[in-house]
C-alpha positions as a Markdown table, in Angstrom:
| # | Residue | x | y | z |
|---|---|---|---|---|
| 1 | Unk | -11.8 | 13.0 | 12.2 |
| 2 | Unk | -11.4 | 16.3 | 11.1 |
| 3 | Unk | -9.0 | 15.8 | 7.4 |
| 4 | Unk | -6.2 | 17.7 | 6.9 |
| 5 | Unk | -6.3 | 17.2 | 3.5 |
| 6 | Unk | -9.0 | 15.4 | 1.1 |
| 7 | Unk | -8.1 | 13.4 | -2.2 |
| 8 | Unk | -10.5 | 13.3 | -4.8 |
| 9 | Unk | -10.3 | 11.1 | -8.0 |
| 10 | Unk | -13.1 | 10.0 | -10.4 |
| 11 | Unk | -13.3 | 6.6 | -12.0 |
| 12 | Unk | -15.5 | 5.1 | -14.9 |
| 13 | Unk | -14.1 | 1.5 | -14.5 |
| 14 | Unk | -11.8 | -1.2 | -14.8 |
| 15 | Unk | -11.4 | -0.1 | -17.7 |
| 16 | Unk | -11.6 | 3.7 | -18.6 |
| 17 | Unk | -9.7 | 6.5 | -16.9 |
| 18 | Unk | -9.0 | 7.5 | -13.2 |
| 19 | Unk | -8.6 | 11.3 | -12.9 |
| 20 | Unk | -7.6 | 13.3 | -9.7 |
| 21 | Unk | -10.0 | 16.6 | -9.0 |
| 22 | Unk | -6.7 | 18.9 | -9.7 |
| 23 | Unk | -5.6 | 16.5 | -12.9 |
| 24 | Unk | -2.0 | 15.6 | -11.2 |
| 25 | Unk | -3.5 | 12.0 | -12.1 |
| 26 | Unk | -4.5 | 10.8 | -15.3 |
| 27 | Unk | -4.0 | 7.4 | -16.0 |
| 28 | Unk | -5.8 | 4.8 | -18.1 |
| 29 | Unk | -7.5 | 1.6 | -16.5 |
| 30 | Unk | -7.5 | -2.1 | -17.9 |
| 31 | Unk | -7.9 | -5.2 | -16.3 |
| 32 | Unk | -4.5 | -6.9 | -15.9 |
| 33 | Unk | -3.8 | -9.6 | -18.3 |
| 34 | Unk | -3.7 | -12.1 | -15.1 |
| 35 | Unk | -7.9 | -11.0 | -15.2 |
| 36 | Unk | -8.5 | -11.2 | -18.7 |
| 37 | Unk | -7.2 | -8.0 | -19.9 |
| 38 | Unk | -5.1 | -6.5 | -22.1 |
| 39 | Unk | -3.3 | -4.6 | -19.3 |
| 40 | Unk | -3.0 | -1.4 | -21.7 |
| 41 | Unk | -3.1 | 0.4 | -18.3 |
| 42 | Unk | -3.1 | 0.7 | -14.5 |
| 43 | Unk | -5.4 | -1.1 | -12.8 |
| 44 | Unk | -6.9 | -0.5 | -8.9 |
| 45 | Unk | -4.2 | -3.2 | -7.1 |
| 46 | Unk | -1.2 | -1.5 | -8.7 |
| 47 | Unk | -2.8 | 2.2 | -7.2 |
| 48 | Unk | -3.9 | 0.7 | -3.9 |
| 49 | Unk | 0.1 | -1.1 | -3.9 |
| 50 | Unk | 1.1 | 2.3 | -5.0 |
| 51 | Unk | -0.5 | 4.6 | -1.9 |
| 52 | Unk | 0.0 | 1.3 | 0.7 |
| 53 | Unk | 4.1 | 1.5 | 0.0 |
| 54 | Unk | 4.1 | 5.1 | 0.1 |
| 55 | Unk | 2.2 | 5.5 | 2.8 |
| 56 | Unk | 4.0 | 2.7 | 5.2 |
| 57 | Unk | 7.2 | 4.3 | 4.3 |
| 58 | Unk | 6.5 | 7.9 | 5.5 |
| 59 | Unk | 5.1 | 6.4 | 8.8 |
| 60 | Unk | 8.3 | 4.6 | 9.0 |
| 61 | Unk | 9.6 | 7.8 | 8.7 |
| 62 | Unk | 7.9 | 9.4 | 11.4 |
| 63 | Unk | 8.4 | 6.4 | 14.1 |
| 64 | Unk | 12.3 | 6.4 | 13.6 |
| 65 | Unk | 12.8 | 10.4 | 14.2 |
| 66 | Unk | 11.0 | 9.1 | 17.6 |
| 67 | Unk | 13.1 | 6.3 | 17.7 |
| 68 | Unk | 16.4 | 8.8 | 16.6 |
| 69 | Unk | 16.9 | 5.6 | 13.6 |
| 70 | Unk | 18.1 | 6.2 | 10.3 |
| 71 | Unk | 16.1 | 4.5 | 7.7 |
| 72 | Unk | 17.2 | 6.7 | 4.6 |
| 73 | Unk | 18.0 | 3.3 | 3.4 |
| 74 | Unk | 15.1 | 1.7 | 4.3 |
| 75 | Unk | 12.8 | 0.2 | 0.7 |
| 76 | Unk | 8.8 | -0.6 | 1.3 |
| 77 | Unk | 7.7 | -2.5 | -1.8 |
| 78 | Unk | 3.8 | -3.6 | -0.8 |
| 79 | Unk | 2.3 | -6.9 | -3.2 |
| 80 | Unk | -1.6 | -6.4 | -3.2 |
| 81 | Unk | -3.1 | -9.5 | -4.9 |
| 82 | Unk | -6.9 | -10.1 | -5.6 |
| 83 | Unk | -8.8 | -13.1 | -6.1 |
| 84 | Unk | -12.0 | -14.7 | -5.1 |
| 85 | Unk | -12.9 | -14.4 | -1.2 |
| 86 | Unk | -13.8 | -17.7 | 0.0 |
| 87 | Unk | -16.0 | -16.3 | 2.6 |
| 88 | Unk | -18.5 | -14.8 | 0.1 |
| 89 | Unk | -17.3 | -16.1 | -3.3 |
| 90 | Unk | -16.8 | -12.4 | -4.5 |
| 91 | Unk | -13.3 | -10.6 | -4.9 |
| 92 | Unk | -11.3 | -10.0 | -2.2 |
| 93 | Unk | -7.5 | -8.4 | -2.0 |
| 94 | Unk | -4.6 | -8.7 | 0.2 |
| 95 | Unk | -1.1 | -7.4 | 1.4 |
| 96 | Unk | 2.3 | -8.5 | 1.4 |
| 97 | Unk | 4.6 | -5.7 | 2.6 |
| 98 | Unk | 7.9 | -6.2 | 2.0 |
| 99 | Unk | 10.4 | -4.5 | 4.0 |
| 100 | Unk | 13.9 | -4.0 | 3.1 |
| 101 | Unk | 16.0 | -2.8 | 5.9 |
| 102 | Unk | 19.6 | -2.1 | 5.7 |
| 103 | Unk | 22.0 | -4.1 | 8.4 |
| 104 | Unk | 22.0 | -1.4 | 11.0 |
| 105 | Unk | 18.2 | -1.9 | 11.7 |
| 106 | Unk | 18.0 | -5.9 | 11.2 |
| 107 | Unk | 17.1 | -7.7 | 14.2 |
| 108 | Unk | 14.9 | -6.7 | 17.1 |
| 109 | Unk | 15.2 | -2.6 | 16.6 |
| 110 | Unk | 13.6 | -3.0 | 13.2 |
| 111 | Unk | 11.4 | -5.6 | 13.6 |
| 112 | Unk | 10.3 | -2.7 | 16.9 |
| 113 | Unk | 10.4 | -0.7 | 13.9 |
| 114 | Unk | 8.2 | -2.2 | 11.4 |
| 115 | Unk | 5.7 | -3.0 | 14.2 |
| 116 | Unk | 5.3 | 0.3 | 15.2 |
| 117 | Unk | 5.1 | 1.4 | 12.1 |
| 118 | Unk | 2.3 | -1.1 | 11.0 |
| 119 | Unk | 0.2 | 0.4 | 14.7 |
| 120 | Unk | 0.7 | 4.6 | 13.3 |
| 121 | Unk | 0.3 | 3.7 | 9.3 |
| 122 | Unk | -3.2 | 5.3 | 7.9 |
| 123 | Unk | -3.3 | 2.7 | 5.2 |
| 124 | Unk | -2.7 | -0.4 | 7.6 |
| 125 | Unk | -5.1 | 1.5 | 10.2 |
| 126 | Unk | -7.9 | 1.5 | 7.5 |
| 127 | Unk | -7.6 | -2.3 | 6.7 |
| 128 | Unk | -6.1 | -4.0 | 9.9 |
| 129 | Unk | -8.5 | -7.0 | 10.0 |
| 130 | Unk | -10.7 | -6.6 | 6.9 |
| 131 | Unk | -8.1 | -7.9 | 4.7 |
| 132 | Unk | -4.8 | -11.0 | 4.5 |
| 133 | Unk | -1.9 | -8.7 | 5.7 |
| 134 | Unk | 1.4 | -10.0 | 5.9 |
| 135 | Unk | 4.8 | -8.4 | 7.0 |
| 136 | Unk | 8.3 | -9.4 | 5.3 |
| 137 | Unk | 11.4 | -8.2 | 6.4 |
| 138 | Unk | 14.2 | -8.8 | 4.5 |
């Protein structure tokens, strides 16, 4: 793959700072208090949630113009829970998207939608079978 564009952040931690290379982020880290923290900051699920969402929605984007769908209305709220990963007792995480779609896209040509979106998303790309995924439309 030859990148268009390259992110670069720096992290010290659970529980420290995260910093982009060009300082548009800056945020502090803590461990959630659901982990034991004091959740005095953002913490890796909420930024993984974060980019996941964002991400699924401008692919969403892109699959309607080819569809000729409007989906200005259209909401992407993605759940990314950790806890221990039974296959090797470590940490593991995994996805809930939710998808909100207003009435002109419920039934088949948004679930068509959502499906197609889920096959051209970079984020769902990157994970699709490493991780629990599960689609919600609502």
């Amino acid at each position: 793959m030859d990148a268009l564009y390259t992110a670069v952040a720096t992290a010290n931690g659970r529980e420290g700072r995260t910093v982009s290379s060009d300082g548009q982020l800056d945020l502090p880290l803590a461990f959630p208090p659901a982990l034991g923290g004091n959740g005095q900051g953002t913490n890796p699920e909420q930024l993984f949630a974060a980019g996941y969402a964002a991400c699924f929605a401008s692919a969403m984007g892109s699959v309607a113009r080819q569809l000729k769908l409007d989906v200005k209305d259209v909401s992407v709220t993605a759940e990314v829970g950790i806890g221990k990963d039974p296959a090797d007792g470590g940490f593991g995480i995994g996805v809930v998207m939710r998808v909100e779609l207003p009435g002109h896209l419920e039934g088949e040509s948004g679930e068509k939608l959502v499906e197609l979106t889920h096959a051209a998303c970079p984020y769902s790309k990157a994970t699709r079978g490493n991780i629990p995924f599960e689609i919600v439309i609502e």
